[in-house]
Backbone as CSV, one residue per row, in Angstrom:
resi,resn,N_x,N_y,N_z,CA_x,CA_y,CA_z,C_x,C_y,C_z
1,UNK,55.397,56.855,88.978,54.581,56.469,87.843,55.018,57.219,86.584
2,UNK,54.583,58.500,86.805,55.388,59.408,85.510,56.410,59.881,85.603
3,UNK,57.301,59.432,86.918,58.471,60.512,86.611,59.598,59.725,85.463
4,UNK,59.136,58.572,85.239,60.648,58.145,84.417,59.951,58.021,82.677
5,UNK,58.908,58.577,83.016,58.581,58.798,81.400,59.130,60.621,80.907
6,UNK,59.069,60.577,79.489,59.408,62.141,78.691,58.145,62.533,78.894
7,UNK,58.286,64.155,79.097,56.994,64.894,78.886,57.323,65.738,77.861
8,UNK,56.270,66.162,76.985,56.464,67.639,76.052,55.256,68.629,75.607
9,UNK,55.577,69.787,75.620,54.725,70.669,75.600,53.808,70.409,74.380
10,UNK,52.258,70.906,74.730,51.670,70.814,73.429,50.696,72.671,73.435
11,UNK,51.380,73.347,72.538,50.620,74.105,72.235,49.576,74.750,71.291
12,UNK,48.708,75.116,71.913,47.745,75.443,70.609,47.407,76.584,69.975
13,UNK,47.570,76.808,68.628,47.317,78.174,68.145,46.233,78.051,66.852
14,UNK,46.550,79.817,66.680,45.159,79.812,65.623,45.676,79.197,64.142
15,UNK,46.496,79.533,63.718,46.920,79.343,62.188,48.240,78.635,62.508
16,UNK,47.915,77.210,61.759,49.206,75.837,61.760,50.496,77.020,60.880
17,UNK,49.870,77.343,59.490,51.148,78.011,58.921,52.239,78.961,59.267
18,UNK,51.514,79.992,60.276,52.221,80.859,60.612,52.866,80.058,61.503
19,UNK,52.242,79.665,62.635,52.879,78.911,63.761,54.187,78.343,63.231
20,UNK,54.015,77.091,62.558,55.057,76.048,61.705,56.405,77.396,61.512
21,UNK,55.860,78.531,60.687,57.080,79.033,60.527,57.756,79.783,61.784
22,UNK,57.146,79.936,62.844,57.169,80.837,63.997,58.385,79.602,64.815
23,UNK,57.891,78.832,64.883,59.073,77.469,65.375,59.906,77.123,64.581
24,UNK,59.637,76.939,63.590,60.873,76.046,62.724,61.708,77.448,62.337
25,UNK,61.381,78.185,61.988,62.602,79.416,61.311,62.844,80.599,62.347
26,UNK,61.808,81.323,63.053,62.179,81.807,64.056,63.011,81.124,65.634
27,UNK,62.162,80.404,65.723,62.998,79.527,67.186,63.877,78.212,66.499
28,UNK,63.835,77.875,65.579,65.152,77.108,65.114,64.566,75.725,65.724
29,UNK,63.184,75.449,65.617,62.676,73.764,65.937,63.073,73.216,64.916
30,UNK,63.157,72.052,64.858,63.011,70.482,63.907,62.104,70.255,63.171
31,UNK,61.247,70.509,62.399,59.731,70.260,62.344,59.961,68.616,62.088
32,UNK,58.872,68.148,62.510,59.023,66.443,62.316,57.561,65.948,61.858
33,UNK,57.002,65.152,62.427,55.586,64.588,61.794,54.403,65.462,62.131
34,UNK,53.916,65.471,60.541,52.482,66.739,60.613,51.768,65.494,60.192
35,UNK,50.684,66.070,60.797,48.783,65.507,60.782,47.988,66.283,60.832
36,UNK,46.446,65.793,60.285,45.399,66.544,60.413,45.785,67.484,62.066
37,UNK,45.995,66.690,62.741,45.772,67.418,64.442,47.114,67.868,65.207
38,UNK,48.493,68.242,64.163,49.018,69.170,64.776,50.649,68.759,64.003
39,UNK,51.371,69.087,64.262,52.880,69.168,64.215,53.625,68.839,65.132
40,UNK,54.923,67.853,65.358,55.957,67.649,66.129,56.845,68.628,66.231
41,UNK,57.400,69.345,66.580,59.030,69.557,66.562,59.719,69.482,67.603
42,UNK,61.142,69.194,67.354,61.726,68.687,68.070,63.009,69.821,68.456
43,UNK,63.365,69.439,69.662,63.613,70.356,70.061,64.880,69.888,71.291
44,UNK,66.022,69.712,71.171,66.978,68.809,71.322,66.283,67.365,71.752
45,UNK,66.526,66.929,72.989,66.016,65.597,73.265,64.383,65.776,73.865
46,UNK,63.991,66.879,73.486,62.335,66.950,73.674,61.202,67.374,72.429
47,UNK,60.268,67.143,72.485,59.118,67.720,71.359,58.249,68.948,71.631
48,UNK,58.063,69.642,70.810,56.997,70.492,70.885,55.570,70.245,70.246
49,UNK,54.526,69.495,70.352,52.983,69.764,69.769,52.199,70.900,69.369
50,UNK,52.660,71.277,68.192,51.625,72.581,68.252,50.409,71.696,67.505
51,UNK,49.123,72.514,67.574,47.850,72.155,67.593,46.695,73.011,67.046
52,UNK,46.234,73.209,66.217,45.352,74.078,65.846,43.904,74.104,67.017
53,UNK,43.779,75.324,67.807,42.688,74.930,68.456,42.193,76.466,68.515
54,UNK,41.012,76.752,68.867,40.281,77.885,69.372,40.511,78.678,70.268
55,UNK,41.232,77.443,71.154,41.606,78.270,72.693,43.291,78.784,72.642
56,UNK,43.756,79.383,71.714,45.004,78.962,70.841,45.275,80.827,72.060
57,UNK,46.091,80.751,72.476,46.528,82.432,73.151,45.950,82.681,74.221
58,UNK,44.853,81.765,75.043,43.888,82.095,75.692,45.267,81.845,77.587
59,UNK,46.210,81.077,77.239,46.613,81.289,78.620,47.544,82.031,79.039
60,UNK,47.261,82.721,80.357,47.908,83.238,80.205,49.557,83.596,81.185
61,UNK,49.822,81.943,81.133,50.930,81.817,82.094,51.936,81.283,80.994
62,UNK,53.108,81.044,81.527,54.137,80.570,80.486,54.003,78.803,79.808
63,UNK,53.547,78.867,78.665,53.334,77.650,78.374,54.641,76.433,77.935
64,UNK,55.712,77.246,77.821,56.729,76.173,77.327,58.054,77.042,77.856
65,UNK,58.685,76.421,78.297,60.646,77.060,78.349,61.782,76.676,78.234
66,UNK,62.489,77.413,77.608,63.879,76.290,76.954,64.817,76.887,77.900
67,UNK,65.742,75.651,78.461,66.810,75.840,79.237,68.269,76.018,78.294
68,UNK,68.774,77.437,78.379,69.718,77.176,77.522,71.369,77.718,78.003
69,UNK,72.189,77.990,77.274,73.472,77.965,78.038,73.774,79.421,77.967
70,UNK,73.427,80.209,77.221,73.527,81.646,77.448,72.269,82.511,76.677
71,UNK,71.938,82.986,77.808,70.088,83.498,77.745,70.764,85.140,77.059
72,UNK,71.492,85.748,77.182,72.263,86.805,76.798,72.083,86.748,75.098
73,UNK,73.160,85.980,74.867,73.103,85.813,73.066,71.831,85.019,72.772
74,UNK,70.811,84.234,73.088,69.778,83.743,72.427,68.724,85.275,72.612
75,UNK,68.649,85.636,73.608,67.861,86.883,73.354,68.350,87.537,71.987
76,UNK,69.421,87.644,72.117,70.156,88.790,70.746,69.463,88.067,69.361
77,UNK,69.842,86.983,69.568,69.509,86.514,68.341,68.050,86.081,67.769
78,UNK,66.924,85.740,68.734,66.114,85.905,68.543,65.361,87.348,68.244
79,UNK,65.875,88.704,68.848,65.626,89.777,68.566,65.669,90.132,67.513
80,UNK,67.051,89.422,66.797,67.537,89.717,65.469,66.556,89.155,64.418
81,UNK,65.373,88.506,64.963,64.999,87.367,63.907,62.857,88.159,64.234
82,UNK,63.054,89.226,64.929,61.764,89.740,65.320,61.237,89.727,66.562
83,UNK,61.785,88.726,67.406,61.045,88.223,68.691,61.558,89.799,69.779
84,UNK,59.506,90.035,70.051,59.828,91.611,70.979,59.662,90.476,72.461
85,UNK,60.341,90.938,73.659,60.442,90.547,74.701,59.260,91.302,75.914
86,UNK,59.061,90.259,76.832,57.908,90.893,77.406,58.362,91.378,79.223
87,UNK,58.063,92.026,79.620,58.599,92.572,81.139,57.833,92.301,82.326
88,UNK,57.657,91.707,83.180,57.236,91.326,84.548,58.334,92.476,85.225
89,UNK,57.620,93.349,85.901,57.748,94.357,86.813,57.464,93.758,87.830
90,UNK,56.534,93.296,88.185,55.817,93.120,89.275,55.896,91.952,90.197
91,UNK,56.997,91.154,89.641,57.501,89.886,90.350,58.286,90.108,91.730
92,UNK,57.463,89.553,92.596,58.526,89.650,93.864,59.974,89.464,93.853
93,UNK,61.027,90.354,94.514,62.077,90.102,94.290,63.062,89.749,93.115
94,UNK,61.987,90.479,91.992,62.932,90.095,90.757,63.952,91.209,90.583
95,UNK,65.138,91.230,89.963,65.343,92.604,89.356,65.153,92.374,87.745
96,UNK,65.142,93.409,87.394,65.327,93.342,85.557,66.468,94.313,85.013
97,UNK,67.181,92.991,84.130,68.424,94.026,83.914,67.882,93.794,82.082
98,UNK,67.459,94.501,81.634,67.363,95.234,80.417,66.035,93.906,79.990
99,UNK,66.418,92.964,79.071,65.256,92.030,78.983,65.179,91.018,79.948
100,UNK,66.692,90.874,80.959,66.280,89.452,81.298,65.779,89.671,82.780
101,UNK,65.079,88.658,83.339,64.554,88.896,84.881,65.573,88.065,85.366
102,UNK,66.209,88.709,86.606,67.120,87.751,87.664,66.707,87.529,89.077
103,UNK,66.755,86.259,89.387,66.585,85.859,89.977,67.055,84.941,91.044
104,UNK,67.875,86.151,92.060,69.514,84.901,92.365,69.887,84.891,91.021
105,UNK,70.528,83.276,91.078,71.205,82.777,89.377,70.868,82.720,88.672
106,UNK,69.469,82.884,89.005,68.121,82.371,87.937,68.153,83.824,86.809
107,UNK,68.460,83.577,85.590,68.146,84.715,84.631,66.409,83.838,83.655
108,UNK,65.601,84.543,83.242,65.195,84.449,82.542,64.590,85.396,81.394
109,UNK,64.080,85.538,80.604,63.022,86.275,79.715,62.126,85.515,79.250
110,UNK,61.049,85.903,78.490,60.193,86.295,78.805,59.215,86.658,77.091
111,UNK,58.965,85.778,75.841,58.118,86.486,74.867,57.108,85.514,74.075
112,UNK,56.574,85.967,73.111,55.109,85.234,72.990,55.446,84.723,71.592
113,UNK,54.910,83.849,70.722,54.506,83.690,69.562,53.326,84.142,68.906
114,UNK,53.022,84.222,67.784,52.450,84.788,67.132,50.591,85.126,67.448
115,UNK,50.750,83.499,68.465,48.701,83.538,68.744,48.547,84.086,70.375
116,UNK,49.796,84.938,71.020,50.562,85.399,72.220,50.590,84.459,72.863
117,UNK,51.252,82.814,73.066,51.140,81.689,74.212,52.377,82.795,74.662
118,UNK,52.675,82.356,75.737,53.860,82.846,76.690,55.070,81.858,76.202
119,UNK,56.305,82.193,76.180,57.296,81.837,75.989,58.076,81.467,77.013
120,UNK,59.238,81.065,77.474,60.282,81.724,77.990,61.863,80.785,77.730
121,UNK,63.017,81.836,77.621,64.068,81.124,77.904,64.657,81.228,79.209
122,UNK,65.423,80.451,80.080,66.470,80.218,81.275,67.439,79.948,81.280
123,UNK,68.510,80.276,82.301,69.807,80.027,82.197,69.699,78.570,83.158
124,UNK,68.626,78.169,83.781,68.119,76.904,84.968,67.091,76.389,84.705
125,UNK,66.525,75.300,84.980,65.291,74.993,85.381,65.214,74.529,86.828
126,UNK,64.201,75.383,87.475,63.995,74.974,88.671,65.219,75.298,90.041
């Protein structure tokens, strides 16, 4: 039923402005169509929804993750741009080699935006 449709994250935070700039200039989104009830960006062949809501930071698992081709230099460069990284110690069988968690092949990290949703980048999905 849904598997041959697109899905995309919709997140919600406290302040559209900061947010807007937190994606589009820090994480390097698209910004695309704004409305009263939120913002597009785009984000290679997927979208991001951010959303002005109340419950804007309230979860507290990873709400969105970008699969990318080297989790090494996007850390760097997001560092370079402010983004502090966050540490899971406590993951079974993870190790942590400086920011990123490995996992087998699996590298990831791990940081928040501005209203703290959870972040993350991967060298995999799944």
């Amino acid at each position: 039923m849904l598997g041959d449709s697109d899905v995309a994250a919709a997140i919600a935070v406290k302040d559209m402005a900061v947010a807007s700039k937190f994606y589009e200039e820090t994480l390097g989104l698209h910004k695309g169509e704004e409305s009263p009830g939120g913002t597009v960006f785009k984000s290679g062949s997927t979208t991001v929804f951010v959303y002005p809501s109340s419950y804007a930071g309230t979860n507290k698992a990873t709400y969105a993750g970008w699969t990318v081709t080297d989790v090494e230099a996007t850390i760097e460069d997001l560092k370079a741009k402010g983004v502090q990284f966050e540490h899971y110690d406590d993951m079974p069988g993870v190790e942590r080699q400086g920011e990123i968690h490995v996992m087998g092949e699996l590298k990831a990290a791990w940081f928040k935006d501005p209203d703290g949703n959870i972040l993350s980048i991967t060298n995999q999905m799944g």
